[in-house]
C-alpha positions, 0 to 999 in steps of 0.5 A: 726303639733300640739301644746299646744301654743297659737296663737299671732298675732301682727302688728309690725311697719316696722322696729319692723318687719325688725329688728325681721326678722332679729333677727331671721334669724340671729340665724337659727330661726323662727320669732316665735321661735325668739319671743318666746325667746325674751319674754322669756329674757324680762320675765327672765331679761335678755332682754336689759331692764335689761342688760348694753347696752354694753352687747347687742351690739353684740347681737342686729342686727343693722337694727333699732336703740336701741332707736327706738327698746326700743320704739317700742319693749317695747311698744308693750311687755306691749300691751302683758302683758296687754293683757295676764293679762285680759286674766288670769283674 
């Protein structure tokens, strides 16, 4: 199949790794379909970073903490956009 969409490729830690497994399972999709929407929430301000954790609760599996996925998660976003942005220049 062929697609107009760049090639990512990540290494999560674990629990990173488990809790998008997860994430996606949970909505019928694929880990990259999952992250596609992820980044898209992060990019549109609906991601946990710009919403009450209260509003996230029942969204956010709960295979690894909101700590641990802030951490993780957020660091590797800003690996991302980073590299997209040397990526425009």
């Amino acid at each position: 199949m062929a697609t107009k969409n760049q090639r990512v490729v990540a290494y999560l830690p674990p629990d990173a790794y488990d809790w998008l497994s997860e994430f996606a399972t949970s909505r019928g999709l694929t880990e990259s379909k999952a992250f596609i929407q992820i980044l898209e929430a992060y990019r549109s301000g609906t991601s946990q970073h710009t919403q009450p954790a209260h509003q996230l609760e029942s969204s956010t599996p709960k295979a690894i903490s909101n700590s641990t996925l802030d951490e993780g998660l957020q660091k590797r976003l800003e690996d991302i956009e980073r590299r997209l942005g040397e990526l425009r220049a």
